[in-house]
N, C-alpha and C positions, 0 to 999 in steps of 0.2 A: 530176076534180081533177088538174093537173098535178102528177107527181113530178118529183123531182130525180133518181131513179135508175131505170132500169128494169130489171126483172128476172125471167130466165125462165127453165126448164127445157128444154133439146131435148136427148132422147138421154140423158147421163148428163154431160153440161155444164152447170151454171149461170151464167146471163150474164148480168153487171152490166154497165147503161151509162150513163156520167154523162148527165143529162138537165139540163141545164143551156144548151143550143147558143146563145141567144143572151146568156152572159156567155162563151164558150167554156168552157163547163163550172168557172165557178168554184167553189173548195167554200166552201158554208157549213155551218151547224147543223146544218140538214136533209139533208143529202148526208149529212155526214158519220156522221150517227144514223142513218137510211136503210141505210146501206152496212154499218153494224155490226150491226145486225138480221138483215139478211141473211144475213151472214154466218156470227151465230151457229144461223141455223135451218141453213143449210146441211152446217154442219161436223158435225152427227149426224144427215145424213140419207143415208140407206144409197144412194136413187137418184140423188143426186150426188155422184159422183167426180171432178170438177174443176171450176174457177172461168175464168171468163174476165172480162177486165176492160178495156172500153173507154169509148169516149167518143160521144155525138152527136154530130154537125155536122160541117159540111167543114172548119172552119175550125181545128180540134185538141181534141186530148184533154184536155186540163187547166189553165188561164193561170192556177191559184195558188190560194191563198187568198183568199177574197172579202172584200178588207180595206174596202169598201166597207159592208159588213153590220158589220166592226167599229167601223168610225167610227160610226156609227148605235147600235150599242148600247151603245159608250163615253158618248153623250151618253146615253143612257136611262139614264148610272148601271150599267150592267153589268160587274160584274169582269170583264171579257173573258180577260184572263190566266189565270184558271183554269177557264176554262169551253172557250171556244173551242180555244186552241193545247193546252188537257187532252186534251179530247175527240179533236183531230187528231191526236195523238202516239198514243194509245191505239189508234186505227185503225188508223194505220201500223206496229205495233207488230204488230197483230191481223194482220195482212196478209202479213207477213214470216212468221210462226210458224204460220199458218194449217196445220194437218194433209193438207189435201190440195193438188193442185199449181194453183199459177195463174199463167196466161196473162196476161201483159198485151198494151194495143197502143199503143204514142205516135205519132199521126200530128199534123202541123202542129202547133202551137202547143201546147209542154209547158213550163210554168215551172215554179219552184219547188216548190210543193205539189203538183203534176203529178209532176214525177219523184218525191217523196214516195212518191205511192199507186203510182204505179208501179213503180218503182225499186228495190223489196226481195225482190219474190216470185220461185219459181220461175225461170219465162222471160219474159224483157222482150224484146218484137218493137217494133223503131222501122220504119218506111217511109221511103219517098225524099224523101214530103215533110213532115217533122220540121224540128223548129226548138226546142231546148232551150237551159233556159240557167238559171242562179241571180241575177234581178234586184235581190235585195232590196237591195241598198247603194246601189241607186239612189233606195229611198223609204223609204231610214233603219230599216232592219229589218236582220236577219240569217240567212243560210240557215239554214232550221228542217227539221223534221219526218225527223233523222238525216241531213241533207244534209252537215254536219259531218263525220259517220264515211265518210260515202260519199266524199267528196272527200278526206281524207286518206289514203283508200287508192290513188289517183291516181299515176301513176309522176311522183317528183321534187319539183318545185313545182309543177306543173300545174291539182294543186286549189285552193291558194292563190289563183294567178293567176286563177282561172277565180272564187272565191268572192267576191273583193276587185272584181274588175272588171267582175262582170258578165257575163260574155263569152256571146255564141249559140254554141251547139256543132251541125256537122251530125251527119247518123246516124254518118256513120264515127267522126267523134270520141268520140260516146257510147260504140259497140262496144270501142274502142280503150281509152279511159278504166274500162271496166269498167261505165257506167252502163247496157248493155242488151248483149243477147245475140248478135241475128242481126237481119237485114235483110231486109225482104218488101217488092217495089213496092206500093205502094198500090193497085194495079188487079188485086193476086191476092188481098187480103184479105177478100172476100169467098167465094174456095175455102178461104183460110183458116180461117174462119168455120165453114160446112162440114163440111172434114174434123173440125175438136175433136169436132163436133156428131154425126160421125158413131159412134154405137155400136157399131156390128158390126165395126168396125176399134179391136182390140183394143190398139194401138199408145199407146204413153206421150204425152200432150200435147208434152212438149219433144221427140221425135222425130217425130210429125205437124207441127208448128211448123217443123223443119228441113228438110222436105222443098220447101217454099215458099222456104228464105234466099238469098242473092245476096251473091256478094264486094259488100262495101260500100265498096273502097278504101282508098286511103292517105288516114290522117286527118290536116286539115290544122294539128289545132294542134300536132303533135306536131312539126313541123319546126319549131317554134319552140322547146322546150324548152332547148336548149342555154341561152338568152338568158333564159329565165322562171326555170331553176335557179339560173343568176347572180345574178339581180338580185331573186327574190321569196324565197331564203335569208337573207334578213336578218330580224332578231330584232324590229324594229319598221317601221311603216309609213312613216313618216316616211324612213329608212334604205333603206327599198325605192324611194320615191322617189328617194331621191338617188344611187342605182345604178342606176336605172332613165334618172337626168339625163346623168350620167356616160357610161354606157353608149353613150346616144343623140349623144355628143357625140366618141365616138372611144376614147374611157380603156377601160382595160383593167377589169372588172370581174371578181374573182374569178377571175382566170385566162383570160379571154374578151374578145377585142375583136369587135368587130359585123365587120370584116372578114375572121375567122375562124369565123364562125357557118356553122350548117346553113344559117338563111332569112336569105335576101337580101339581104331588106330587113328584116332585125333592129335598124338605129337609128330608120329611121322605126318599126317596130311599136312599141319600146322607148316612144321619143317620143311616142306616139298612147296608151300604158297610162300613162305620167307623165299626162299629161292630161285622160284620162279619171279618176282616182284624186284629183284634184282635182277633180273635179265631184262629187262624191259626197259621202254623208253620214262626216264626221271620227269620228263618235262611233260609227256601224255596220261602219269600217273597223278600228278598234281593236279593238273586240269580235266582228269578224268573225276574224280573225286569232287574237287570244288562242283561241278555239274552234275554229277548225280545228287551230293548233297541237293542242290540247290535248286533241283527240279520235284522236289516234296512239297512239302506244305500249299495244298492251293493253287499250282501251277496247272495250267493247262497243256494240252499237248502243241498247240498253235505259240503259246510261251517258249517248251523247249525248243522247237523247229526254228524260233528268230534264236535265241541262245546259242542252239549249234549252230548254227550261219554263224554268228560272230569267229566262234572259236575255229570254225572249219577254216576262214576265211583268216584269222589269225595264224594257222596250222601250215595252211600254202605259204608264208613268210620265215617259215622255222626250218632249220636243218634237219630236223628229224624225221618230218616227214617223208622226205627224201630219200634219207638214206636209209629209215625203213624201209620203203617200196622197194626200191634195192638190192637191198639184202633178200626181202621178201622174191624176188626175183630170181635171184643166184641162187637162192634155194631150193627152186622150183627146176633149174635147170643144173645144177652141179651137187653134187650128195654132197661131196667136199665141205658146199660154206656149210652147211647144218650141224645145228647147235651153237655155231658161233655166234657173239654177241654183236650186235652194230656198233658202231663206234657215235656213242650218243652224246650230242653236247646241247648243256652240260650234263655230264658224265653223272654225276652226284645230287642226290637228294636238295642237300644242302644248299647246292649253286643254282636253282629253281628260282626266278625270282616269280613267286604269286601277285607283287605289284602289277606283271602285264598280263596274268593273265585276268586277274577280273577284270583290269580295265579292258580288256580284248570281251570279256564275258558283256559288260554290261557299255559297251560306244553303242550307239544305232547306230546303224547302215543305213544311206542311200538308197541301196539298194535292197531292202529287206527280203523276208519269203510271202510276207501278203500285207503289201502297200494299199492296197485297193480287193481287198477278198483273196478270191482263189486263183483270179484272172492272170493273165499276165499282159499290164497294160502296155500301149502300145508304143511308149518311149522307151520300155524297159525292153521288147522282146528280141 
């Protein structure tokens, strides 16, 4: 019987690897319950001292949530809101706090719930050939699974920019931004591999880890920050657009004109983020926004994790999710719909009403992500 995770002991390493390679390791149910299992046998088990955590296939470690399995169980009648993004937060949660140290590795293709599982433990190793990014405002969702806290810790506006618009990040930018650690070419990750695995080298996972890294470079979205701090510091979207029009047209934004930027080409980039921000979903940009704001000052990642449960779980009652996923779909399988816009309602900035969504932000749940710790009690499971 195929799993979704495979997992094995060498040495005094336990290694989990998404077994999913031909969705690129999406998570669903299964992964995600799989992976909690695991985890919990491992954490009191005296012969493994650490965790390593990768992905099958060439093609990358993790493209997300398999919102595919959600649409499917949406129509089955399934509260997916408190079952699915519960279950995934409580992981991610589990992963971060995990007692002993874990490894990860992001090669090629790491979206959204990829960096998730990735992105909170011990040592995050990306390779050369990665490709990260927070999609969801592309198909009417909003970075989930702590992605919030994680990007608000980002220097300046950078996370905003990066949450709002989607953006691919390479490894350097990850290291830079703080989303992962060190740099190993992909053609050493199997000494990688290896060493963890090796016992008799007494040496800490994150310093066997560092013995493989490589300067990863100057990252390149960082030379664009002057112009992202400008123009994605405003208090509403709408506003960030129109700093972002401004900008692109020569005015001075916030003490900055594009011909005194670091990059270059700061009014085309400007121009190209106005545009892109228009193609996106209105209603996962507002509320993309309100929650990265609102996961700064003093929040914890246990904070963002019940936060996004609200929103996620507000998100499955919205049409856009939907017909992202959709769209997102058709995409995937007819060249045809690509590029076209989804049909978002509402359509417009304007017709957002922000009354539901703080109230979606800030109702308790029933059902939280840790009512009682990390557990999942047993009226809940």
């Amino acid at each position: 019987m195929h799993s979704p995770v495979n997992a094995a002991v060498a040495g005094n390493l336990g290694r989990l690897s998404l077994n999913r390679p031909d969705s690129i390791n999406a998570i669903d149910l299964e992964m995600m319950h799989a992976l909690t299992e695991q985890l919990d046998a491992w954490a009191d088990d005296p012969a493994v001292e650490a965790v390593l955590l990768d992905g099958a296939g060439e093609y990358g470690f993790c493209a997300g949530g398999d919102f595919r399995e959600i649409l499917a169980r949406a129509a089955e009648g399934m509260t997916i809101g408190s079952v699915f993004f519960r279950d995934e937060y409580r992981l991610i949660a589990k992963l971060a706090e995990f007692p002993k140290p874990i490894v990860s590795i992001m090669h090629g293709m790491t979206m959204g719930g990829g960096i998730s599982l990735a992105g909170h433990v011990a040592t995050r190793v990306v390779t050369d050939r990665v490709k990260l990014g927070q999609p969801e405002t592309g198909y009417g969702f909003v970075p989930d699974g702590g992605a919030t806290w994680r990007l608000a810790r980002t220097p300046g506006e950078i996370g905003t920019y990066l949450a709002l618009n989607s953006v691919d990040l390479t490894a350097a930018d990850a290291i830079a931004l703080g989303l992962a650690d060190v740099l190993v070419p992909a053609e050493r990750i199997g000494e990688l591999v290896a060493a963890l695995e090796d016992a008799e080298d007494a040496a800490a996972p994150g310093e066997k880890v560092r013995r493989f890294a490589i300067d990863a470079g100057p990252a390149p979205v960082l030379d664009q920050r002057d112009w992202i701090d400008a123009c994605y510091s405003a208090d509403s979207v709408q506003a960030i657009l129109e700093r972002l029009w401004s900008f692109s047209n020569g005015e001075e934004v916030a003490g900055l004109r594009a011909s005194d930027s670091n990059d270059p080409d700061a009014a085309a980039h400007a121009a190209e983020a106005a545009d892109a921000l228009l193609r996106l979903s209105p209603t996962a940009l507002v509320a993309t926004l309100r929650s990265v704001r609102a996961a700064r000052d003093g929040e914890t990642l246990r904070d963002a994790l019940e936060r996004e449960l609200r929103l996620a779980r507000w998100f499955t009652t919205q049409p856009d999710l939907f017909t992202g996923v959709q769209a997102l779909v058709a995409q995937n399988t007819n060249s045809l719909h690509q590029g076209s816009v989804p049909d978002w309602k509402p359509a417009d900035l304007a017709d957002v009403d922000l009354v539901d969504i703080v109230a979606a932000m800030e109702t308790q749940l029933r059902h939280s992500v840790f009512p009682r710790g990390l557990g999942i009690p047993e009226d809940e499971a």
